[in-house]
N, C-alpha and C positions, 0 to 999 in steps of 0.2 A: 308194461304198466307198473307203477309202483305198487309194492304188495302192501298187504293191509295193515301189517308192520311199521311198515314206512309211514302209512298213510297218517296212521294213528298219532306216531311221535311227532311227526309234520304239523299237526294241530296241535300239541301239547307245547312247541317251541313259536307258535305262531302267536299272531296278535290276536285271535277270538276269543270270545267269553268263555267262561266255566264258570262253576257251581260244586260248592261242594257239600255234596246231600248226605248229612247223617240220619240213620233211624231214629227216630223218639224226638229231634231237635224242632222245638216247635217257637213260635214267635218272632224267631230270626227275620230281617229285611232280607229282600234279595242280595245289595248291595253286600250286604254283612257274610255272605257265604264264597264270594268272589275272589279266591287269593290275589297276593298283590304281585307277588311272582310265582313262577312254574319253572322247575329245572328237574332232568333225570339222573340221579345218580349213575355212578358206573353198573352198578349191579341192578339197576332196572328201577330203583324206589323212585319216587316220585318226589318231592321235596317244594315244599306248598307256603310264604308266606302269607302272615295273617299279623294284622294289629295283635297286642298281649291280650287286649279287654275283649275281644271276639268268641261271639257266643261258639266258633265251633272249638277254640280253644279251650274254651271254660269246657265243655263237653269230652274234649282229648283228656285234661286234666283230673277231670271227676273219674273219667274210666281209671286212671291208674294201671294199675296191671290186667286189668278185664282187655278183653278184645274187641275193640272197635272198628266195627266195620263202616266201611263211608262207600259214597261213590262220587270222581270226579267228574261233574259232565261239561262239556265241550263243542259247542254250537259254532258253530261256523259259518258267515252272511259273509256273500260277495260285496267287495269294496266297489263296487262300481253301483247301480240303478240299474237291475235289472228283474224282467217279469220270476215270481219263484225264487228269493233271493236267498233262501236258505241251502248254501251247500252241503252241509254234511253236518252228522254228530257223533262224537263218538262219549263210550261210555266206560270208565276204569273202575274198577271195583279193589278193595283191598281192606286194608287193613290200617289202623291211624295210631301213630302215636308221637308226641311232641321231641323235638329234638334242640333241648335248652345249649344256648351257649354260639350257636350258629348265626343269630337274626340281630341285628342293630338293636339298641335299646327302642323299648316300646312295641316290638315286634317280636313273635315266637313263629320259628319254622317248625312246620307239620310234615311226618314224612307216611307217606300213603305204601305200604307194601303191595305191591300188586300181585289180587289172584288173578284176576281174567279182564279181557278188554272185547269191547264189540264196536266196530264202527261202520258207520250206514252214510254211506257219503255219494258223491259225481259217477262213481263204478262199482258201486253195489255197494251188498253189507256182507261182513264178513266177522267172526269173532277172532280176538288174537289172542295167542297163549302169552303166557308173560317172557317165557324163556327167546322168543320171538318178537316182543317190545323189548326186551333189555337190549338184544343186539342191534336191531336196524337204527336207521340212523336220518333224522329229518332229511328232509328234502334241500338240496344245497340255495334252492331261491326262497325258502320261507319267510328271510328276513326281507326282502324286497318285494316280493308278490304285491303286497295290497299299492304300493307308490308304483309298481309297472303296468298292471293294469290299470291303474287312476290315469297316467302316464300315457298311454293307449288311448284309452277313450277319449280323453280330452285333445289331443295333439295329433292322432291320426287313425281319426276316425273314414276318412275315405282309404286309406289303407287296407284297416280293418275290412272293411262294407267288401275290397275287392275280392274278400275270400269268396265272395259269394259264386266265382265264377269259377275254383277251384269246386266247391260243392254239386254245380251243374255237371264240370266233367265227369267227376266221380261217382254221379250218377248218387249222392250221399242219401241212405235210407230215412223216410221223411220229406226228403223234398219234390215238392213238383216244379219243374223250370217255371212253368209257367205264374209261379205265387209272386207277389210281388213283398220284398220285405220293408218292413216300416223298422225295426230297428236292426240292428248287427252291432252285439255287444261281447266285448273278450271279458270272460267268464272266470275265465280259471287257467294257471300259469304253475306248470312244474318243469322239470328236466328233463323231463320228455316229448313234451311240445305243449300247444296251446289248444285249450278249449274254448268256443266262442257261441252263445246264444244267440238264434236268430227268431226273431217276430216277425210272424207276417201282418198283413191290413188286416184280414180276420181275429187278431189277437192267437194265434197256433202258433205255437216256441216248438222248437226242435235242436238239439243240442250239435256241432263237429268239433271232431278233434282233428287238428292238424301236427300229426309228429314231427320230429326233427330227425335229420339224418343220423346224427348220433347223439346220447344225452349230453347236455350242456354240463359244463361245473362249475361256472361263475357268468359273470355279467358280460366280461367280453365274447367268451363262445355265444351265450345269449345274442347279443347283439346281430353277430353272425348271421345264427340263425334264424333270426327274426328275417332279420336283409332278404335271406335266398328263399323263405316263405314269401313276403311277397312279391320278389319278382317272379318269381313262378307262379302269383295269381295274375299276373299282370303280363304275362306271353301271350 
C-alpha cells in the first residue's frame, strides 16, 4: 500500500480542494483562501499561489518577521457519484512566509514550511513527519485519476459490475453472495490497483480493492493491467 507519505503528497499534486487556514484570519470567503497552485519544493516547503490583494497575503505580509503559522487543508471527493463521496483529508501545518519575485505580476507565492502533517483518507489515518513528505513522491497516476475513473464509469461499467464475481470468489469481507447490488462504482485508482464501491438494493456500501500484479508506472502498464483484472473476473 502506499505509505502515508505517499498518500499525503498524492493529494497536494492532485486536482482537490484546499484551504489555507491562518489563526486570527477572519472575514475571508472561502474562495479567497484556496491557492491557485500547489507545488513542493525540493526540500519539502510547500509553495502556495495566491492573487497580491489576498487577505492570506495581506496577513503573511503584516506578520513580517513574526512566525506564522497556517494550516493547509486538503479534501479530497471522488470524481465519479458515488454513495460517501468524500475520500480523504489531509492536514499540513507549518509555517508561512511570502516568497516575492517567483509569482507572475498580480500574484505573490506563499511558502508554508512544514512541521507536521496528518492524513485520514481510503486506509486509515496516519500522521506524517516532514522529513518523510519531503522525500516521497506522488503517486505516478495522480494526474489522470479523476479522467480514468470518469473514463471507467461511463464507458465500462458492465466491466466494472464484473468484479463482482471476483468478490464472490474471495469470499471479500462484507459481502453476502446472496445481496444483490444496485450500483458498482470504481472509486479510487493508484499504482497499486483499483478500489471499487459496491451498493446493494438496501442502500449497504462495502468498499474492494483489487491489486495489480506488480505496481503500474504509466498509462500503458495501466492498461495492462486493467485487461488481466478483468479477464480474470470474467473466467
Amino acid at each position: 500500500m502506499p505509505s502515508a507519505a505517499e498518500r499525503t503528497r498524492t493529494l497536494v499534486h492532485s486536482t482537490c480542494s484546499s484551504a489555507l487556514l491562518i489563526t486570527g484570519l477572519q472575514g475571508a470567503r472561502p474562495e479567497q483562501l484556496e491557492p491557485r497552485l500547489r507545488n513542493v519544493g525540493p526540500e519539502g516547503d510547500l509553495f502556495l499561489l495566491f492573487p497580491a490583494d489576498s487577505p492570506v497575503v495581506r496577513a503573511a505580509t503584516h506578520a513580517q518577521d513574526d512566525e506564522l503559522s497556517a494550516v493547509l487543508e486538503l479534501t479530497d471527493v471522488a470524481p465519479v457519484s458515488v454513495p460517501h463521496r468524500i475520500r480523504g483529508r489531509a492536514w499540513i501545518t507549518g509555517w508561512l512566509t511570502r516568497v516575492p519575485g517567483l509569482a507572475p505580476p498580480g500574484s505573490m507565492t506563499l511558502r508554508l514550511e512544514v512541521n507536521e502533517a496528518y492524513v485520514d483518507d481510503l486506509w486509515g489515518a496516519s500522521a506524517v513527519e516532514p522529513e518523510a513528505f519531503a522525500a516521497a513522491l506522488p503517486d505516478p497516476l495522480v494526474r489522470d485519476e479523476t479522467e480514468l475513473l470518469q473514463h471507467l464509469h461511463a464507458h465500462h461499467g458492465e466491466q466494472v459490475r464484473s468484479l463482482c464475481g471476483l468478490v464472490e470468489r474471495e469470499g471479500h469481507e462484507g459481502h453476502d453472495g446472496g445481496r444483490r447490488m444496485k450500483s458498482v462504482t470504481p472509486l479510487a485508482l493508484d499504482r497499486f490497483g483499483l478500489r471499487v464501491r459496491f451498493q446493494d438494493t438496501d442502500g449497504r456500501c462495502f468498499d474492494a480493492r483489487f491489486e495489480f500484479p506488480e505496481p503500474v508506472t504509466g498509462l500503458g502498464p495501466l492498461r495492462r493491467a486493467m485487461r488481466r483484472l478483468f479477464e480474470a473476473a470474467t473466467d
